[in-house]
C-alpha positions in Angstrom: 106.9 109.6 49.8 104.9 108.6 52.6 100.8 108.2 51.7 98.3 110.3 54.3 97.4 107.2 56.3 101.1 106.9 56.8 101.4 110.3 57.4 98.4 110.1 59.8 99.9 106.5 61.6 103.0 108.1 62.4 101.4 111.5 63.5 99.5 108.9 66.1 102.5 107.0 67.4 104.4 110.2 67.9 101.8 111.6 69.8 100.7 108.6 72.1 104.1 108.1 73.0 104.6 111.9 73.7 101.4 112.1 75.7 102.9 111.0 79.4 104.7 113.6 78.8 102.4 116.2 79.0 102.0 117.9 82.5 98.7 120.2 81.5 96.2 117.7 82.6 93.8 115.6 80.2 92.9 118.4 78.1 96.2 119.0 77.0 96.6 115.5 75.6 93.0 115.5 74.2 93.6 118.5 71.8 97.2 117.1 71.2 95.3 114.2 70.0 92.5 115.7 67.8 95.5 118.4 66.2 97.4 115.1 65.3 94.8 113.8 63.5 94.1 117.3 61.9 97.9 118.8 60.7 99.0 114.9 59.6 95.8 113.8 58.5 94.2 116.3 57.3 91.5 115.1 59.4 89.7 118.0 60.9 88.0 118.2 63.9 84.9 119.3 62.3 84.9 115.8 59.9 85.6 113.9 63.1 82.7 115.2 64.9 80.7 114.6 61.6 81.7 110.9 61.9 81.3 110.9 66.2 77.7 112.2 65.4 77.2 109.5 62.9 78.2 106.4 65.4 76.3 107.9 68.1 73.4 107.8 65.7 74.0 104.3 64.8 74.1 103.3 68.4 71.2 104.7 68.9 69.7 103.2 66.0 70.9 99.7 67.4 69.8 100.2 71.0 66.4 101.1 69.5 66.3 98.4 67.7 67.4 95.9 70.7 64.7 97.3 73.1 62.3 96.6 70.6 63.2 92.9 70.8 63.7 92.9 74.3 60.0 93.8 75.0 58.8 91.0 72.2 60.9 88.8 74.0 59.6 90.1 77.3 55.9 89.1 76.1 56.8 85.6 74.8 57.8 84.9 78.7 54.7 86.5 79.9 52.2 84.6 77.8 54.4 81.4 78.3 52.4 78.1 79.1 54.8 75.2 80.2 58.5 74.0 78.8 61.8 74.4 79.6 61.4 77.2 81.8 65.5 78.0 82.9 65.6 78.2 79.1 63.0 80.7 79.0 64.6 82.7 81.5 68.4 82.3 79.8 66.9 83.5 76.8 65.4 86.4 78.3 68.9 87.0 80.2 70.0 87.4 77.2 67.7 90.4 75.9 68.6 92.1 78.8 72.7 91.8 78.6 72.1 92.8 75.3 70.4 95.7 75.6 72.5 97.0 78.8 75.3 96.6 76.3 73.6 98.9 73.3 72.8 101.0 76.2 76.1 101.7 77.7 77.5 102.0 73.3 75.3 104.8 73.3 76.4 106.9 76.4 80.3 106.6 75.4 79.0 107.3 71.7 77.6 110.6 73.2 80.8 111.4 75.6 82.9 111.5 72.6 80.7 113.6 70.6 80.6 115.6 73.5 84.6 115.4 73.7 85.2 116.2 69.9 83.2 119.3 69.8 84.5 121.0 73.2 87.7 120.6 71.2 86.2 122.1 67.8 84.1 125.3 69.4 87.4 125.9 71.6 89.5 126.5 68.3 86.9 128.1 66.6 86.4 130.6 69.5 89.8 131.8 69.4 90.5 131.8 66.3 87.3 134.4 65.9 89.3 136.2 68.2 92.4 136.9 65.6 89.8 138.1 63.0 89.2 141.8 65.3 90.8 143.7 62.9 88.1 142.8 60.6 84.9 143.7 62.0 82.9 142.1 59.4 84.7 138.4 58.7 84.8 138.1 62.5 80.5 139.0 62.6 79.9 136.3 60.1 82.2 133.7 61.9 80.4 134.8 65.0 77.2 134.1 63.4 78.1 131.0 61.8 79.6 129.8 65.3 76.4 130.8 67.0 74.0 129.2 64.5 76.3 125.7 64.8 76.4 125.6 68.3 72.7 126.2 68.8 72.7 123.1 66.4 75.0 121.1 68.1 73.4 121.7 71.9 69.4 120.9 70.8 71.1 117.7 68.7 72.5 117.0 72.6 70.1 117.8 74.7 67.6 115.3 72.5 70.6 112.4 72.8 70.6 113.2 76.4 67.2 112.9 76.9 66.7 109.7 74.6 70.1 108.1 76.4 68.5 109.0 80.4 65.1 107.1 79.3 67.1 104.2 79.1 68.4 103.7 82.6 64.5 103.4 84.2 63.3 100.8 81.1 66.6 99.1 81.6 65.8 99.0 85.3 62.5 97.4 85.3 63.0 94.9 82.8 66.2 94.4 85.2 64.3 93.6 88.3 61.9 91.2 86.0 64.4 89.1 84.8 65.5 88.8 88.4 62.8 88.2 89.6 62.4 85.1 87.4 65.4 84.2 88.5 64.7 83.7 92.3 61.5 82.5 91.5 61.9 80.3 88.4 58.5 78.5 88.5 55.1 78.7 86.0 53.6 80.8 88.8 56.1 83.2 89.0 55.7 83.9 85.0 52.5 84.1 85.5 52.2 86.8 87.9 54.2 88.7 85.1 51.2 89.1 83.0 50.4 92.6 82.3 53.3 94.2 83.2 54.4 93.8 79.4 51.8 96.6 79.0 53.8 99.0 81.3 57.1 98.0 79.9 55.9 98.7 76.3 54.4 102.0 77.3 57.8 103.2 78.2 59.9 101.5 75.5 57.0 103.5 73.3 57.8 106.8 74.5 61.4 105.8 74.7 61.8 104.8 70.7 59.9 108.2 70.2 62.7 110.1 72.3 65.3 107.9 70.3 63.9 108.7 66.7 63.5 112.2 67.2 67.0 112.4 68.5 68.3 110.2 65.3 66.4 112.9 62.8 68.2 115.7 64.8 71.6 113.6 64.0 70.7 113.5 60.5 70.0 117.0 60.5 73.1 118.6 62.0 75.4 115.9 59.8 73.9 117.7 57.0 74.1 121.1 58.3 77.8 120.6 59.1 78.7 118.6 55.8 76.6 121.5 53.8 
């Protein structure tokens, strides 16, 4: 007798070599996807967008984390006073590869949340439906379907907000490391001084958008797990 993570293996292969097959566009294959996971898995859709919530937390976690030491690397090259200085500016390459790279974890984090729970509130619409001929179970699925999407849209509005700050901080500190670049010379780090003051400013109000946007992760994973 085959185990569940056989079960759920096979369920997989079937489906992804079924899916050229399917002629209903993407969100055909999509749901196929997500109902192989849930009929051979047992692997619901409301435990994978549990987890997809969790790893876009973590990314955003790590990102956080990254622009954080980007900026202190950012203000070792600005109060920097003779050396090596290509390896000042390969080292500050670095930060910013880095970061760009947390960055674009983060927005593909957040697609697939997004991705998981069209699926989820889809099913759950419809099956509301089926429960007319009882008034009152289909008024509390309505309300518990309600109160979860309210949820889920303020926990992605906040990850949307916190993901969009990154694209201006990742920008400037873009078009500084550039700049070092073309201009790789003691005066050119020079003229960077104070502009570490800007650049913190908005990483600031960017970690606060982040954190806020990690508690209201925690939060719904609770909610939905409760």
């Amino acid at each position: 007798m085959k185990s569940p993570a056989q079960r759920l293996t096979a369920a997989l292969l079937a489906f992804t070599l079924a899916a050229p097959l399917f002629t209903l566009g993407c969100q055909t294959v999509r749901e196929g996807y997500y109902n192989a996971w849930e009929n051979y898995g047992g692997y619901a859709k409301r435990e994978r967008l549990v987890d997809d919530v969790k790893d876009a937390r973590n990314a955003q976690e790590k990102a956080k984390e990254q622009f954080v030491s980007a900026l202190e690397q950012f203000k070792e090259v600005a109060n920097f006073d003779g050396g090596n200085l290509e390896r000042v500016y390969n080292k500050l390459n670095k930060e910013l590869e880095r970061s760009e790279g947390r960055a674009e974890t983060v927005h593909e984090q957040i697609q697939q949340v997004k991705n998981v729970s069209k699926a989820l509130f889809e099913e759950w619409k419809g099956e509301i439906e089926l429960l007319k001929d009882d008034p009152s179970i289909q008024q509390q699925s309505q309300k518990l379907y309600d109160q979860t999407l309210a949820s889920y849209n303020e926990l992605v509005g906040k990850m949307d907000a916190a993901a969009d700050k990154m694209g201006p901080v990742l920008t400037k500190f873009r078009s500084r490391v550039l700049f070092l670049k073309h201009n790789l010379n003691a005066q050119a780090i020079a003229s960077l001084k104070g502009t570490e003051v800007e650049l913190s400013e908005e990483i600031d109000a960017l970690i606060t958008d982040m954190e806020a946007s990690i508690a209201e992760a925690d939060a719904f994973i609770s909610e939905m797990q409760g």
